[in-house]
MIZABA-444206 format. One record per residue (C-alpha): x, y, z; residue number from 1. Coordinates in steps of 0.02 Angstrom, whole numbers, always signed. Layout:
     c1     c2     c3 domar
      X      Y      Z   NUM
...
! end
This chain:
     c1     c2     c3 domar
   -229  -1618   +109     1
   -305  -1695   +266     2
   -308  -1880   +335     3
   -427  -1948   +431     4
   -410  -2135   +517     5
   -576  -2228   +573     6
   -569  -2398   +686     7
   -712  -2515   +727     8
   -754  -2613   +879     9
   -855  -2771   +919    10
   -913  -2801  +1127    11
   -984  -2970  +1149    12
   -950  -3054  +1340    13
   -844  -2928  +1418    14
   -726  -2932  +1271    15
   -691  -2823  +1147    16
   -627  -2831   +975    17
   -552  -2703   +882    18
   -532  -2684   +687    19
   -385  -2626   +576    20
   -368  -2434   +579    21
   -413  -2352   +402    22
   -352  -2199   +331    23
   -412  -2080   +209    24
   -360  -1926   +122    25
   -487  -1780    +79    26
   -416  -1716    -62    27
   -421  -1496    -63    28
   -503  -1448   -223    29
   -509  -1285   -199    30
   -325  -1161   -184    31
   -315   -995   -176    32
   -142   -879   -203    33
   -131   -696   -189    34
     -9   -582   -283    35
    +26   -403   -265    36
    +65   -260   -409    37
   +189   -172   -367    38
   +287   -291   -247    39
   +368   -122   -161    40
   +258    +22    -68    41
   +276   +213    -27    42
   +169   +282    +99    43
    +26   +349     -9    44
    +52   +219   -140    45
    -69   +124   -230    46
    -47    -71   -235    47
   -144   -191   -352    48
   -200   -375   -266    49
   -251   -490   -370    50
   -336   -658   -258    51
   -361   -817   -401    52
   -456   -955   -306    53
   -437  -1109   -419    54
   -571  -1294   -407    55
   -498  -1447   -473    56
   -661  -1537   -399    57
   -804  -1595   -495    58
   -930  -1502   -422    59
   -961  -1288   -397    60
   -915  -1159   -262    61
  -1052  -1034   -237    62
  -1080   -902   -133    63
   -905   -904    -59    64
   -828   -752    +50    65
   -674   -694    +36    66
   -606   -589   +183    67
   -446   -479   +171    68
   -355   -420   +342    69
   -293   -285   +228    70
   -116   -317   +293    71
   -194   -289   +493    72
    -45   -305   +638    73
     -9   -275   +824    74
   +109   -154   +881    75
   +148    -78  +1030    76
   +182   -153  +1198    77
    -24   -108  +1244    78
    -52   -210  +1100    79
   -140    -99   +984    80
   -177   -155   +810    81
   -167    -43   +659    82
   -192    -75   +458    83
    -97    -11   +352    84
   -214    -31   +186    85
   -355    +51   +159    86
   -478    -30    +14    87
   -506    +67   -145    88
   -694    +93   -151    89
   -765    +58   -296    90
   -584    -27   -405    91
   -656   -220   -365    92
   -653   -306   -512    93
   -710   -495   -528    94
   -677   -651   -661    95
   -744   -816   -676    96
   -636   -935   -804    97
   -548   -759   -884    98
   -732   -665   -887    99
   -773   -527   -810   100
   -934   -525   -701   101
  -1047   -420   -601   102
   -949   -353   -467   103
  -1002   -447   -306   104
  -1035   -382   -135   105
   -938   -292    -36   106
  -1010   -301   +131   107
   -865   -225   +251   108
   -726   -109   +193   109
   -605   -153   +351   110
   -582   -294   +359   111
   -610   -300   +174   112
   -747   -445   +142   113
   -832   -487    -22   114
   -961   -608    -38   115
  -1041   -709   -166   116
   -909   -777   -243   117
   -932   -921   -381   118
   -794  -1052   -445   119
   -884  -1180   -567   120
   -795  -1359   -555   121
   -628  -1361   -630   122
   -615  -1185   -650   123
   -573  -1034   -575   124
   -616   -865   -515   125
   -510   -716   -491   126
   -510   -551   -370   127
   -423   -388   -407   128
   -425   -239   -306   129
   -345    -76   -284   130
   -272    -40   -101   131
   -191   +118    -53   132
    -61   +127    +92   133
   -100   +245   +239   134
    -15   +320   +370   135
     +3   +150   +468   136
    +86    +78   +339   137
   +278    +41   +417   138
   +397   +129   +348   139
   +594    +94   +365   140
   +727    -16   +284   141
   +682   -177   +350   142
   +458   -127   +328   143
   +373   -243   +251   144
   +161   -258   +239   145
    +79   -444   +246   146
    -94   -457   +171   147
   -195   -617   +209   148
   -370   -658   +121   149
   -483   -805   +192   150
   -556   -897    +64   151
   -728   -979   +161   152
   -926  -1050   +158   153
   -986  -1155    +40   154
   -974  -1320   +135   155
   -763  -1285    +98   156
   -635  -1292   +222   157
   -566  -1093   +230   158
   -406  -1065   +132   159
   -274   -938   +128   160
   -171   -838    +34   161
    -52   -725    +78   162
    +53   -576    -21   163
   +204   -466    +74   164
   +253   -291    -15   165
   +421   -216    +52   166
   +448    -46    +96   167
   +535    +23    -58   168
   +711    +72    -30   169
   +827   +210    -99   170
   +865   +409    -95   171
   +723   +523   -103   172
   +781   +677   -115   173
   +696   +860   -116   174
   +777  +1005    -88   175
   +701  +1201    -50   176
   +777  +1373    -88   177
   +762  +1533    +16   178
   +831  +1699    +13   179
   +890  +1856   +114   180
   +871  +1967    +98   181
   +707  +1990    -13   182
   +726  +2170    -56   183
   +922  +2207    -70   184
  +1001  +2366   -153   185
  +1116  +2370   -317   186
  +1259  +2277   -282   187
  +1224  +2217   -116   188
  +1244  +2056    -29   189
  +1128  +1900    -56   190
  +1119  +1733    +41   191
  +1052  +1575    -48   192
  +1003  +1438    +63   193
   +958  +1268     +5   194
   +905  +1143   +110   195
   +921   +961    +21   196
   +794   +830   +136   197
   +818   +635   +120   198
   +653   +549   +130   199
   +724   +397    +80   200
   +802   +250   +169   201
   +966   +271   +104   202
  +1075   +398   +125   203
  +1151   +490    -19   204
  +1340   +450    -22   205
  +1479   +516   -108   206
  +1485   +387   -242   207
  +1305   +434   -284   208
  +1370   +578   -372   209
  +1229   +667   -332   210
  +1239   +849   -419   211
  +1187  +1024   -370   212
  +1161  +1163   -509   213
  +1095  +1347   -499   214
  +1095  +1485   -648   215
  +1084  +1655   -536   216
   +995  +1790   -589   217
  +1061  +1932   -596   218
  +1249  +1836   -549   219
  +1329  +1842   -436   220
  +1502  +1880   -391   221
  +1632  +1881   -240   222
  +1535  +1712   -190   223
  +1569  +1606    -57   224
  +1478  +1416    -32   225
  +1464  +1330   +132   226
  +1403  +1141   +139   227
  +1343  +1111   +322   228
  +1442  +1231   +407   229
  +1611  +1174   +303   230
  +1669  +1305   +172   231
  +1682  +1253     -2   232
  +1837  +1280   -106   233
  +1826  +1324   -285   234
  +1899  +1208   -392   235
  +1888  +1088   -276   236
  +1707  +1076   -225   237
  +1617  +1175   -350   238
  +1623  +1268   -504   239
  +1572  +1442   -550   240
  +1541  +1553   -705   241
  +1511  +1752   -632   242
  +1491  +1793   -826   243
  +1317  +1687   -852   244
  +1304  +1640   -636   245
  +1312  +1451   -694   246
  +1351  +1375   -513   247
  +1370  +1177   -509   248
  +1456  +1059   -373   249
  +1562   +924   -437   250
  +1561   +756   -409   251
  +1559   +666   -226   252
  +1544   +821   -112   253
  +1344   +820    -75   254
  +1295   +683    +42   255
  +1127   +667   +130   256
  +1092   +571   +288   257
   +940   +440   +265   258
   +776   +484   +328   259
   +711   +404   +513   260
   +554   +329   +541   261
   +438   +325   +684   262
   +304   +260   +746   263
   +181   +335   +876   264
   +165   +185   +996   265
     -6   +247  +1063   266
    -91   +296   +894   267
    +20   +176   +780   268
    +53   +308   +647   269
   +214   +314   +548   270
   +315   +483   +525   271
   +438   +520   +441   272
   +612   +635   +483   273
   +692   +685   +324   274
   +875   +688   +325   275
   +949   +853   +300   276
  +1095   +927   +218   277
  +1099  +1126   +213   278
  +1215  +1218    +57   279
  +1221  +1410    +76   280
  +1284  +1529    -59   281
  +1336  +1719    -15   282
  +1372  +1843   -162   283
  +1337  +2035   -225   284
  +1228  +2061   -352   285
  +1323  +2101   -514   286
! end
């Protein structure tokens, strides 16, 4: 809502006489708000936004733009600028009072503007739009993406809205499986490796529980298990079956550091270093 004060003046004889100040209030008919489906991101992840510009006036909006930074930033001491959304071509979808429409315009895909936008009086007229992250999206425990659309033309004064998605937190774990030799004689000696990676911003704790199985094929027997570079006790630390090669660790004794995130201060990409926890199995061939 903005005021606005106005004053009038008289000159007769050298003299001047001034009125009473007056003030007014221009009332904001037309809002906008922005919300954003899921609230959480991944890099790669798709995110709905869904702009609803609402006019409590009496009269229309046509041919309104709307212009989305798609979440744009500085980083960098250089001051660079990078954005970490990149429009869905093609998923705009547009309502005016609940009913869908023609889609509009879309006249620049970065930043993402749309125009010819219509809000009858009292009504209201709604954006949605598919946006997937890219590899400028942050990424970390504390990332977080702010997307601002500009609401303009039409005689209006510009509004904003505004919608912030959060780097999703948690463990992401993969893990990988090698082995050595390939070719190995009757009864010889075979080494499992298994790397376990955290992508995730977490790390993967004891009380996560988190639990590692393998069935070997043909089993395997005399084994030995080694968790990064400690040796694991059986009974203790795992458990093992040499009749069907059932091998499972018990509770607490995989941990995984979280991932570390970077950002390339000249490019403004994001990268990501997994966390890594390496379990290697040695056993003959029964």
């Amino acid at each position: 809502m903005a005021t606005f004060y106005n004053q009038a003046t008289l000159s007769y004889n050298g003299t001047v006489a001034s009125s009473n100040i007056t003030a007014g209030e221009i009332l904001e008919v037309l809002s906008a708000s922005k919300t954003a489906v899921p609230d959480t991101y991944s890099q790669g992840s798709d995110n709905a936004f869904i702009i609803s510009i609402v006019n409590t006036g009496s009269s229309c909006y046509n041919g309104l733009t709307v212009t989305d930074d798609l979440g744009e930033y500085s980083f960098g001491e250089a001051g660079g600028t990078a954005v970490p959304l990149t429009y869905g071509e093609g998923s705009l979808i547009y309502y005016v009072n609940g009913v869908q429409q023609p889609s509009p315009a879309v006249t620049s895909m970065s930043p993402l503007t749309v125009t010819g936008i219509n809000v009858p009086a009292g009504g209201n007229a709604t954006l949605v739009y598919a946006a997937e992250t890219n590899s400028f999206a942050p990424m970390g425990a504390e990332a977080a993406i702010t997307n601002t659309a500009i609401v303009s033309g039409a005689g209006s004064e510009a509004v904003a809205a505004s919608a912030t998605i959060a780097y999703g937190d948690g463990i992401d774990l993969a893990i990988s499986k090698s082995l050595s030799p390939a070719a190995v004689e009757e009864n010889g000696e075979v080494t499992y490796t298994f790397l376990i990676q955290n992508f995730g911003t977490v790390p993967a704790e004891a009380a996560d529980n988190v639990i590692f199985s393998d069935t070997f094929t043909p089993a395997l027997r005399g084994i030995t298990a080694e968790f990064n570079g400690t040796a694991w006790i059986s009974g203790a630390d795992y458990a093992y079956d040499p009749d069907n090669g059932v091998f499972t660790s018990l509770d607490g004794v995989i941990t995984v550091p979280a991932a570390q995130f970077v950002q390339d201060e000249i490019t403004g990409e994001w990268s990501t270093q997994a966390g890594v926890s390496t379990l290697i199995i040695k056993g003959r061939l029964s």
